[in-house]
C-alpha positions in Angstrom: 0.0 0.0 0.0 1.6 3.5 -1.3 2.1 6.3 1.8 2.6 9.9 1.5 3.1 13.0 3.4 3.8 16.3 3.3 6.5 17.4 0.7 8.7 20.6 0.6 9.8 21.1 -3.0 12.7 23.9 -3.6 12.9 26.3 -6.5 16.1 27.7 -7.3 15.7 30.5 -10.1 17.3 33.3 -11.8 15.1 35.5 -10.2 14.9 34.4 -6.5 13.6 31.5 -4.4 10.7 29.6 -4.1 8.5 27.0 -1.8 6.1 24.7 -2.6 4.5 22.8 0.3 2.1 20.4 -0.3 -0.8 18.4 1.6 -0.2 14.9 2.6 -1.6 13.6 -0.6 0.5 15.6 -2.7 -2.3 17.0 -4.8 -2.8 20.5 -3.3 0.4 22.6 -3.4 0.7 26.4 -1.9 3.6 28.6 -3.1 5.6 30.7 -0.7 8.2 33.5 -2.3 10.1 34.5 -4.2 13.0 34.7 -1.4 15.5 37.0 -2.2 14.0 38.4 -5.9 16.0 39.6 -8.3 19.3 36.6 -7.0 20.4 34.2 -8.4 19.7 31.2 -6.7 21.7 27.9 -8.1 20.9 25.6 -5.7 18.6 25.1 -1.9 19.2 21.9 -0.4 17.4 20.7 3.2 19.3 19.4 5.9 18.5 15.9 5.9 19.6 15.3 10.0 17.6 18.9 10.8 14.7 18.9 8.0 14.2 22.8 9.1 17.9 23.6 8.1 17.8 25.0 4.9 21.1 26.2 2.9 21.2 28.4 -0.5 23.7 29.0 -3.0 23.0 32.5 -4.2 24.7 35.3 -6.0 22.8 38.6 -4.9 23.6 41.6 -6.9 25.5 43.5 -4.0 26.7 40.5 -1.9 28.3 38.8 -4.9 28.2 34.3 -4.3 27.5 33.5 -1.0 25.8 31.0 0.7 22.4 32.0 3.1 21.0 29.5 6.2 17.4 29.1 7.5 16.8 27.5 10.5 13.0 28.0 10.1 11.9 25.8 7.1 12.8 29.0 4.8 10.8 31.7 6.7 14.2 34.2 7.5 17.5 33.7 6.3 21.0 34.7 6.9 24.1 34.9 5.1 26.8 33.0 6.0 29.7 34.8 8.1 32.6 33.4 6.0 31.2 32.3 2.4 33.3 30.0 0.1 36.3 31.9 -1.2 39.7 31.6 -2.6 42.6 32.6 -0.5 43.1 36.0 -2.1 46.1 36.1 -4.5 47.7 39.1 -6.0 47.8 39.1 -10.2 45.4 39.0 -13.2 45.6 35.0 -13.0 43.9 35.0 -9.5 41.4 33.0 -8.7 37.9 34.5 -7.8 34.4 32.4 -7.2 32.3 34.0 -9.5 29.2 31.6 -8.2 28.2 28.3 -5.6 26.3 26.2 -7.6 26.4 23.2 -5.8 25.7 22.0 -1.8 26.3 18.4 -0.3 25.4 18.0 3.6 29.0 16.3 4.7 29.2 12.8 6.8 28.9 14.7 10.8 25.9 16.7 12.1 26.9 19.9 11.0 29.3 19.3 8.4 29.0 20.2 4.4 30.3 20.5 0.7 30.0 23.1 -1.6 31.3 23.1 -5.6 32.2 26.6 -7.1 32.7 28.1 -10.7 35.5 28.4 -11.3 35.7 24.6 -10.1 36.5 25.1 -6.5 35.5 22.7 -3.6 34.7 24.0 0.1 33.9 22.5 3.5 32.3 24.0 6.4 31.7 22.1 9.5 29.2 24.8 12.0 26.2 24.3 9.6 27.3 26.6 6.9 28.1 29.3 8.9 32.3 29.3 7.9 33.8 27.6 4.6 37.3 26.7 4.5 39.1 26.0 0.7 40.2 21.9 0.3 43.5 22.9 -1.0 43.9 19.4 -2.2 41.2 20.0 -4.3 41.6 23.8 -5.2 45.6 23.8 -5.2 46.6 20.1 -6.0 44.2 18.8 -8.2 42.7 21.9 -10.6 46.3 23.5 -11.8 47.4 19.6 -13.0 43.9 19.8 -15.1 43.7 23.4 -15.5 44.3 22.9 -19.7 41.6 20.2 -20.4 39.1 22.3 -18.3 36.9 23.9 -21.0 34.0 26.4 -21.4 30.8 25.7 -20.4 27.5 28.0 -20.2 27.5 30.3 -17.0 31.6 28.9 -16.5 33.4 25.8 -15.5 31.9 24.2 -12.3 32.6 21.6 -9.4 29.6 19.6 -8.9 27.9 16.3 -8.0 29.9 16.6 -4.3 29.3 13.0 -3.3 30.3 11.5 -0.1 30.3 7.6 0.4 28.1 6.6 2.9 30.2 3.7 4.5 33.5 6.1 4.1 33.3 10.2 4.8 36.9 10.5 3.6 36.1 9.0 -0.1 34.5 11.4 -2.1 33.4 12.0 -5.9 33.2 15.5 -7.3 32.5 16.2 -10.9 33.9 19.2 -13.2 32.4 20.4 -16.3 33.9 20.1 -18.2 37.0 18.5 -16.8 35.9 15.2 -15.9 34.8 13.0 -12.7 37.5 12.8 -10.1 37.5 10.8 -6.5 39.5 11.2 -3.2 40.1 8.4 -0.6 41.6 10.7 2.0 38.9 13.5 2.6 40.1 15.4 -0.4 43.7 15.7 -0.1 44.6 13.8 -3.2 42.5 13.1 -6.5 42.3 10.6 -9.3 40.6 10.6 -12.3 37.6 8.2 -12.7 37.1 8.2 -16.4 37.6 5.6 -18.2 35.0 4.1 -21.0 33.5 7.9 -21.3 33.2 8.8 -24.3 34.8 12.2 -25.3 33.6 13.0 -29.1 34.1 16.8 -28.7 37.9 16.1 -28.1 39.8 15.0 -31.1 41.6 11.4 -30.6 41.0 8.5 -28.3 39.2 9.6 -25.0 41.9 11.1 -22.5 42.2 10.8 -18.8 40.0 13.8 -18.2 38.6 16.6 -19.8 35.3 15.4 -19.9 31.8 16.8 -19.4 30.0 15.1 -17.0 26.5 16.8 -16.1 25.3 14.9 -12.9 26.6 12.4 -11.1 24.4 10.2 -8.6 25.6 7.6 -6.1 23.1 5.3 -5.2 22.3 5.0 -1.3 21.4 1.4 -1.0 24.2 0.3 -3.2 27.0 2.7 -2.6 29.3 0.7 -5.3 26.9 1.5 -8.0 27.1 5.0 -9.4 25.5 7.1 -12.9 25.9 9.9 -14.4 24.8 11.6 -17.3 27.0 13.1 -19.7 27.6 15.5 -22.6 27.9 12.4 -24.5 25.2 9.8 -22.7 24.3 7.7 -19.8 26.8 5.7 -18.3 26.8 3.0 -15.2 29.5 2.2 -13.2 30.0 -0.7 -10.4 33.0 -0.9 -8.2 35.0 -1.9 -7.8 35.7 -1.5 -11.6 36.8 1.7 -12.7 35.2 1.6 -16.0 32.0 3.2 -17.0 29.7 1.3 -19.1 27.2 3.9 -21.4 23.8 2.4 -20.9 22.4 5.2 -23.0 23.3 3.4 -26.0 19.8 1.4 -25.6 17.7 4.4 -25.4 15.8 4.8 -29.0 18.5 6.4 -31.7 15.8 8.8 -32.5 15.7 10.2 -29.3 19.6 9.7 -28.1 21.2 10.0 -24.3 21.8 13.2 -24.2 20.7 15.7 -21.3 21.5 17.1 -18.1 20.1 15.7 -14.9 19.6 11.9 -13.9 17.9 11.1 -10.5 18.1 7.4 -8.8 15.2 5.4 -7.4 15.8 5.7 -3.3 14.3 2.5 -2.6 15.8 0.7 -6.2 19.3 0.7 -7.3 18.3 -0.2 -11.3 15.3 2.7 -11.7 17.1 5.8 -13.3 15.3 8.3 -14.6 16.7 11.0 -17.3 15.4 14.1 -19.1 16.5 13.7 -23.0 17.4 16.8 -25.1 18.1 17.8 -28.3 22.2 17.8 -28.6 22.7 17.5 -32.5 23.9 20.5 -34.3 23.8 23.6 -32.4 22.7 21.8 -29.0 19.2 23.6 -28.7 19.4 21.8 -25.6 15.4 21.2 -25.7 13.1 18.6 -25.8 13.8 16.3 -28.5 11.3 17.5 -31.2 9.7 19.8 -28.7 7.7 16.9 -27.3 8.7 16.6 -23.6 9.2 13.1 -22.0 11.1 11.2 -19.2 12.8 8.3 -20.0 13.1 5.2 -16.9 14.7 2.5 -16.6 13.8 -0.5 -14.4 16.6 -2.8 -15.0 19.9 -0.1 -14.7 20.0 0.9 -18.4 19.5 -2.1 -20.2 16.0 -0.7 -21.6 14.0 2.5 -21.3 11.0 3.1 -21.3 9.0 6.8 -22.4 6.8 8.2 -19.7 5.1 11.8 -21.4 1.2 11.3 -19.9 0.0 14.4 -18.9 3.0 16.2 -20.9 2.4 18.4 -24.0 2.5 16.5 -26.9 4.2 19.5 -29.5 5.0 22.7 -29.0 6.7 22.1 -25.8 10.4 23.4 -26.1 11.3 22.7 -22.8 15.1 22.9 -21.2 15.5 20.5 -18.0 18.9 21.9 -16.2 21.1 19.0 -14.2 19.7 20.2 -11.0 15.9 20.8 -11.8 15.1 17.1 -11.3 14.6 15.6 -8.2 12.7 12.8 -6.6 10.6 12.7 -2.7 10.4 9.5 -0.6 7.0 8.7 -1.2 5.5 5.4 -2.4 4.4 5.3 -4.7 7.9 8.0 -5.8 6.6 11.2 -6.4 9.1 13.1 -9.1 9.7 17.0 -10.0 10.8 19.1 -12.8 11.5 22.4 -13.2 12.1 24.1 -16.7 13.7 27.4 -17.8 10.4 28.8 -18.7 9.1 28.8 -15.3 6.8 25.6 -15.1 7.3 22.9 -12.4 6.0 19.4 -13.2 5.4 16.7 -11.1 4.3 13.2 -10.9 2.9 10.9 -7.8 3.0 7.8 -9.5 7.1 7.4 -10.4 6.2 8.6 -13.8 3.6 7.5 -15.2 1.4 10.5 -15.4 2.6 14.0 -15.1 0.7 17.4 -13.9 2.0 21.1 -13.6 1.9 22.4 -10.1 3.5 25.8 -10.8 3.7 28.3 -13.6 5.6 31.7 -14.5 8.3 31.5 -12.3 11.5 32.2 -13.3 14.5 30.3 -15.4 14.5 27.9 -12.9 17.8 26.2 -12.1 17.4 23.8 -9.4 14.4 21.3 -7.9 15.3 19.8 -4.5 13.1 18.0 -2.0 12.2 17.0 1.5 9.8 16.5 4.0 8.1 19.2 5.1 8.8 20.5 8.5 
């Protein structure tokens, strides 16, 4: 028998943040914002040990990137008293952090992660209050890469900050483009974790990094399985081999493996879902034929299956970014999208139908969930 409860869905947007809180049944949503209008907010994440600790990655217009905490459920804010930064450097070459896009909460009570562009990685350990650089991320590992690191819309970025659940000194972190990288020794020293990934933008065989990885997901119940979607598909990997295996390859050739966010079944290490988009030519970067449609798999990549109920069926030019997918903990799975036009879709039924439960926002850039305090 299926259970739900109340859900907290977070908006990140161009323009601000929003809220939507549902009922138990997850049919009646209210909205509360926008927080902080006129910011850009790349990422809200809930603290999953304190579900009314809530952080944001914003850049504000006078405060620059920084990184605001709730300890209300989202009602007041407050900016943190040491935000991630570079050690400041003299010279034109210096680095700077133009924006945090991305927020992991870290293996102790307090503890977290945060991934900056330029590709920078941070830890604070009071909640979010005080960052501190990981020079063996900042210092060791992105000057031996610095040449294979190439442009990406809005600049290079650390992202996907995972921590292994059995082990809080190995971590993954990926870097678009640059590649994915892991540490076994809390981020001191890095490897790259590439192999099998394609690279057909980079002329030759496929190198030891400079790839373009676009999410990367670890999966909870099966900590030695890992996905991520790519620049150039969907790819699996099980430890401890080192070498991805592209699953995308049995999507349909019409529609291709292409896109930006991928998000893992909670309760089911083989159901993936993705959000296909259009990457031939120019990369419109929209839905394939501007019909809209998730793609799952049940059985970790070996077929997919089309899920667009409830979706428009043309006309629908929508762009899904790698954090504006998410997932709740309901069962039957409830699911969320958010698309740079402003709509939020979601489904209660892992999928197989789909409603809009928000329209008008802003260029939305990130859909996270949680209970609702």
């Amino acid at each position: 028998m299926g259970t739900s409860a109340r859900v907290i869905v977070m908006i990140g947007t161009r323009k601000g943040a929003f809220l939507l809180k549902s009922e138990p049944d997850r049919r009646r949503w209210r909205l509360d914002g926008p927080h902080f209008l006129g910011s850009i907010v790349h990422h809200m994440v809930a603290d999953p040990r304190d579900p009314r600790s809530l952080l944001m990655a914003a850049r504000t217009g006078h405060l620059g990137p920084t990184v605001f905490r709730s300890s209300d459920g989202g009602s007041t804010w407050k900016e943190a008293a040491q935000p991630p930064a570079f050690p400041k450097e003299e010279g034109p070459d210096a680095p700077a952090v133009d924006h945090v896009f991305w927020l992991t909460p870290g293996p102790t009570p307090r503890s977290w992660y945060a991934g900056s562009s330029p590709p920078g990685l941070f830890r604070s350990e009071d909640g979010g209050d005080t960052w501190t650089p990981i020079q063996g991320f900042n210092q060791g590992l992105i000057p031996r890469i610095k040449e294979a690191i190439g442009p990406v819309p809005d600049g290079a970025i650390a992202h996907s900050v995972i921590v292994d659940p059995r082990n809080p000194s190995h971590l993954y972190v990926g870097i678009s483009s640059g590649g994915i990288f892991e540490s076994r020794d809390a981020g001191t020293t890095w490897t790259a974790l590439n192999k099998g990934v394609a690279a057909d933008f980079i002329p030759g065989p496929p190198p030891e990094y400079g790839h373009d990885p676009h999410n990367v997901a670890l999966h909870p119940m099966r900590p030695d399985r890992l996905y991520h979607q790519n620049h150039c598909g969907i790819y699996r990997l099980d430890r401890p081999g080192d070498t991805w295996t592209r699953v995308g390859e049995a999507m349909p050739k019409e529609i291709g493996d292409i896109g930006f966010p991928i998000v893992l079944h909670p309760r089911d290490p083989d159901t993936v879902w993705v959000f296909p988009m259009d990457g031939t030519t120019v990369w419109p970067r929209t839905s394939v034929e501007g019909r809209p449609a998730a793609y799952r798999t049940r059985d970790a990549g070996r077929t997919w299956e089309r899920q667009d109920r409830g979706l428009p069926a043309e006309q629908a030019w929508y762009t899904v970014k790698r954090q504006a997918f998410a997932c709740d903990a309901g069962d039957p799975l409830g699911l969320y999208f958010g698309t740079t036009s402003g709509e939020v879709w979601m489904s209660d039924d892992e999928g197989g139908s789909w409603r809009s439960i928000a329209l008008h926002l802003p260029h939305i850039y990130s859909i996270t969930t949680a209970p609702a305090p």
